[in-house]
C-alpha positions as CSV (number, residue, x, y, z in Angstrom):
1,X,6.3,-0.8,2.3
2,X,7.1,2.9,3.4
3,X,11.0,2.4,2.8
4,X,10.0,0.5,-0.6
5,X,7.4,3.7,-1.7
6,X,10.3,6.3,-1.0
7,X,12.7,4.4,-3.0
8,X,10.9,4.5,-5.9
9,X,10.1,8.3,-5.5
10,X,13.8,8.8,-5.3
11,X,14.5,6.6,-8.3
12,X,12.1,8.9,-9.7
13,X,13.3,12.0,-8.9
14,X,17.0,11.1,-10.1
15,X,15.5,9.9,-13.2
16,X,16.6,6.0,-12.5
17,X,13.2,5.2,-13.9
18,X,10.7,6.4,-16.2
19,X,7.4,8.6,-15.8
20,X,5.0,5.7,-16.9
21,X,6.9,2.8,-14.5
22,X,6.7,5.2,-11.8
23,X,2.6,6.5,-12.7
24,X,2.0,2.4,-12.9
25,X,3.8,2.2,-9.4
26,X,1.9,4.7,-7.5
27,X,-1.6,3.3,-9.1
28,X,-0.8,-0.1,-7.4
29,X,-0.2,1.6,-4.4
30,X,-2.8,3.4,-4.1
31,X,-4.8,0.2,-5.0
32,X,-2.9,-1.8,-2.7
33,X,-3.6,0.7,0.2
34,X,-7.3,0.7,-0.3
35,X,-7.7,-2.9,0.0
36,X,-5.6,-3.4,3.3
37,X,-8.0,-0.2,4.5
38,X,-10.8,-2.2,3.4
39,X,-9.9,-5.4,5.2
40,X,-8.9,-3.6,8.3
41,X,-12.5,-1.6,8.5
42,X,-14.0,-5.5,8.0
43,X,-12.0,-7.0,10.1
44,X,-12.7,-4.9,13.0
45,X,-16.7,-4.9,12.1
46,X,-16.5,-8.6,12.2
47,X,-18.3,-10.5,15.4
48,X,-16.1,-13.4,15.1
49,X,-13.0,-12.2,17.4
50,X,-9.4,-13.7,17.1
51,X,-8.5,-16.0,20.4
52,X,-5.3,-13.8,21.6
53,X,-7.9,-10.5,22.6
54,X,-11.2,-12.8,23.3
């Protein structure tokens, strides 16, 4: 996702795309980011425990 992220600031920065396509790209990101944050901080709360680390 990194590689993908810098890409797309390059393209950007060289003017490959335009200023709302880019805006509308870093707003999913950041959306995107706070929901895998979210399930990780769930996931480790949760009492049920996957079989590999029981």
């Amino acid at each position: 996702m990194e590689k993908f992220v810098r890409s797309y600031i390059g393209a950007n920065d060289r003017n490959h795309i335009d200023k709302n396509t880019y805006d509308e790209f870093l707003l999913k990101c950041e959306f995107l980011s706070k929901k895998i944050t979210s399930f990780i901080k769930y996931l480790r709360a949760s009492e049920q425990k996957g079989f590999r680390y029981s």
